[in-house]
C-alpha positions as CSV (number, residue, x, y, z in Angstrom):
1,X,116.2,-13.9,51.2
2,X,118.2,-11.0,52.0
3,X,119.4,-7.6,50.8
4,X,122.6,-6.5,48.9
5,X,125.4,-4.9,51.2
6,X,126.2,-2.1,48.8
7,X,124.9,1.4,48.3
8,X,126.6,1.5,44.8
9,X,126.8,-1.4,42.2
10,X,130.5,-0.6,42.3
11,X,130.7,-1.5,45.3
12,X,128.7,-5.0,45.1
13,X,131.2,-8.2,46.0
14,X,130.2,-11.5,44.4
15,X,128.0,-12.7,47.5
16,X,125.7,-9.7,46.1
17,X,125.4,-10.2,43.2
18,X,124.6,-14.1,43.1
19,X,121.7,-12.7,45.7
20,X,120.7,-10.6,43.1
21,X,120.5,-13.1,40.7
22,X,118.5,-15.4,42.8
23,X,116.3,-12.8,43.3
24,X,116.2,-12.3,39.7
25,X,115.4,-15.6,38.3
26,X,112.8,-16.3,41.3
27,X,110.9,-12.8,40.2
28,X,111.4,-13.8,36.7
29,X,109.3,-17.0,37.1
30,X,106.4,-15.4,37.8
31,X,106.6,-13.4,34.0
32,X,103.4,-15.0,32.9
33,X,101.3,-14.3,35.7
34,X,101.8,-10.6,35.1
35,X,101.5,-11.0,31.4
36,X,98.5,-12.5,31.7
37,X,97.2,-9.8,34.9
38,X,98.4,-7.0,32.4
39,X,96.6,-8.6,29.8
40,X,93.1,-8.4,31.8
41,X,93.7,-5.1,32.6
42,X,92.7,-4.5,28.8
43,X,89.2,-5.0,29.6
44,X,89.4,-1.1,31.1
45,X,91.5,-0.2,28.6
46,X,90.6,2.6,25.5
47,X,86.9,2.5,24.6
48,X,84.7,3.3,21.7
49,X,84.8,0.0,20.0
50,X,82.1,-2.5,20.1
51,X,84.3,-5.0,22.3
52,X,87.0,-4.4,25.2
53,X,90.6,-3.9,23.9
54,X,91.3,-7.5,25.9
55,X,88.4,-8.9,23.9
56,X,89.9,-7.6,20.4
57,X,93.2,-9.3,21.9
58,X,91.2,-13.1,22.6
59,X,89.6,-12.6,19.7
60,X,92.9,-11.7,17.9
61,X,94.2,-15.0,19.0
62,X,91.1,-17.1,18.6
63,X,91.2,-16.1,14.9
64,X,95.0,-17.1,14.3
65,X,94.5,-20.5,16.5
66,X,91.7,-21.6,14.6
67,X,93.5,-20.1,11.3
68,X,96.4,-22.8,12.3
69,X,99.0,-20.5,13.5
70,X,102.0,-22.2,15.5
71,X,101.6,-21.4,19.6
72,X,104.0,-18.5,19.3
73,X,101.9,-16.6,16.9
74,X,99.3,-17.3,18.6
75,X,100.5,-15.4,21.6
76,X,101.7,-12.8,19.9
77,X,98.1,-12.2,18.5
78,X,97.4,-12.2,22.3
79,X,99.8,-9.9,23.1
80,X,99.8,-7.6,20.2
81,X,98.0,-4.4,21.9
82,X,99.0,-5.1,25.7
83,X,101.0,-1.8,25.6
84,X,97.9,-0.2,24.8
85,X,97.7,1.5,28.2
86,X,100.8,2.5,29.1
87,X,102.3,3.5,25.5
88,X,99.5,4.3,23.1
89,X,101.2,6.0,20.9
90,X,103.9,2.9,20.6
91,X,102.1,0.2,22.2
92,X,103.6,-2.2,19.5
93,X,107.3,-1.1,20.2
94,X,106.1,-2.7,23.8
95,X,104.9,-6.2,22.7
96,X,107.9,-6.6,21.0
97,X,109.8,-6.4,23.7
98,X,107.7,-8.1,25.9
99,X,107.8,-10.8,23.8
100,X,111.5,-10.7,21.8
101,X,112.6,-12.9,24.9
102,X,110.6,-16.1,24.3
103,X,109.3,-16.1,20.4
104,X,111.1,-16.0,16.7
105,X,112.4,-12.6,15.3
106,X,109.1,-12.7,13.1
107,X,106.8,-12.5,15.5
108,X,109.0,-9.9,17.7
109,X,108.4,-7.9,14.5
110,X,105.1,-8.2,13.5
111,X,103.9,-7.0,17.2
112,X,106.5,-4.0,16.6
113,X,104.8,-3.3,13.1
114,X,101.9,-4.2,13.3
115,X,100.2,-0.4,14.0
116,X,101.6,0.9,10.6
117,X,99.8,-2.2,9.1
118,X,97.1,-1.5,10.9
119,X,96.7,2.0,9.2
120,X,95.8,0.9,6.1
121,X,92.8,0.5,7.2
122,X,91.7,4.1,8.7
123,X,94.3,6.4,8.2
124,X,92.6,7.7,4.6
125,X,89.8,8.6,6.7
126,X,91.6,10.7,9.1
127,X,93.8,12.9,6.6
128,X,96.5,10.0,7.0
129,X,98.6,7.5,5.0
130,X,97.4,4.8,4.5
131,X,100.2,3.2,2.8
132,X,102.4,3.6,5.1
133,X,103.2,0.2,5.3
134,X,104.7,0.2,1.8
135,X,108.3,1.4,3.4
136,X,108.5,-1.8,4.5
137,X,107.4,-3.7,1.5
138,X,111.1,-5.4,1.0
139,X,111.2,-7.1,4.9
140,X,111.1,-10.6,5.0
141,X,108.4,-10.1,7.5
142,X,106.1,-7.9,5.3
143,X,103.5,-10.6,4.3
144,X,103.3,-12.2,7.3
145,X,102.7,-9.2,8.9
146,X,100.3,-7.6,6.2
147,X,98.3,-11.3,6.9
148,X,98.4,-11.0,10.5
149,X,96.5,-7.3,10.2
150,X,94.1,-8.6,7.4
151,X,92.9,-11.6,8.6
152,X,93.0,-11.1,12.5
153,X,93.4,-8.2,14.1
154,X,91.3,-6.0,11.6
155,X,88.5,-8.3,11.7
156,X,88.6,-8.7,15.6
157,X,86.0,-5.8,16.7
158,X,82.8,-8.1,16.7
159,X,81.0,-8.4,19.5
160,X,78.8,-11.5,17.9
161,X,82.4,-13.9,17.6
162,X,83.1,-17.1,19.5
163,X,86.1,-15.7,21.4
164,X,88.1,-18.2,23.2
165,X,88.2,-17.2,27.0
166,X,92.2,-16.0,28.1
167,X,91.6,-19.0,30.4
168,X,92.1,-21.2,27.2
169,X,95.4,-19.7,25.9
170,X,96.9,-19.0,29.6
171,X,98.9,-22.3,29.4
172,X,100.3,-21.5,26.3
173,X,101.9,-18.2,27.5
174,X,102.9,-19.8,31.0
175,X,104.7,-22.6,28.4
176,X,106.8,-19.8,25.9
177,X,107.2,-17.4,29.1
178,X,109.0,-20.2,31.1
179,X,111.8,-21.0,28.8
């Protein structure tokens, strides 16, 4: 397809930059393929639980598609930790932004939040704060969120569940990551 003439971006002419942007939207059509590659990676992600961070994830999402969520929460309970490896400390900051492009402001959110959430949980038992997630008690977002920790991705370490395979929910991301 070609390279750019230019050294600088100053000194890129129109015929460069619509080659760019081909380039562009052809890479960004294969979004979901490395969503779904980083995704797998999880399986050799952080250890010590009972299940792989990638299983938590499936079973994440199993939990909110049987629960009746709509297909983009659904992803975003698969998505949640896929920063995990490359920003543990943040890995929801970088969900969120995987995901702001192609699902509602709520569920952009909830991945960004959902560690605080998560700490009300453990935190108590490590000298924490486990109410941490009281700051944000006024969002609009707050109950959603609070559900989204209680009644999937806490309860998504068991090793016994009927996970759905990533195989099941990969047409679903290949659907919102298209638009």
């Amino acid at each position: 397809m070609g390279t750019v003439k230019f050294r600088q971006m100053k000194d890129g002419d129109a015929d460069d930059y619509r080659l760019l942007d081909r380039h562009e939207r052809d890479f960004a059509a294969g979004t979901a393929d490395r969503v779904l590659a980083a995704l797998a990676e999880l399986e050799h992600s952080l250890s010590g639980y009972q299940v792989s961070r990638l299983e938590h994830s499936l079973q994440t999402a199993s939990r909110a598609e049987r629960d009746g969520a709509d297909r983009e929460m659904v992803v975003t309970a698969l998505l949640h930790d896929i920063g995990d490896g490359l920003a543990p400390w943040n890995h929801g900051a970088l969900a969120a932004a995987i995901l702001q492009p192609y699902v509602r402001e709520e569920c952009v959110w909830i991945a960004a939040h959902h560690g605080i959430f998560q700490k009300y949980y453990y935190a108590h038992h490590l000298d924490g704060d486990r109410h941490q997630r009281e700051r944000h008690r006024d969002h609009p977002h707050y109950e959603a969120c609070r559900h989204f920790c209680e009644a999937w991705d806490q309860a998504s370490f068991d090793p016994d569940y009927d996970t759905l395979p990533l195989e099941h929910f990969a047409p679903v991301v290949r659907q919102l990551f298209s638009r």
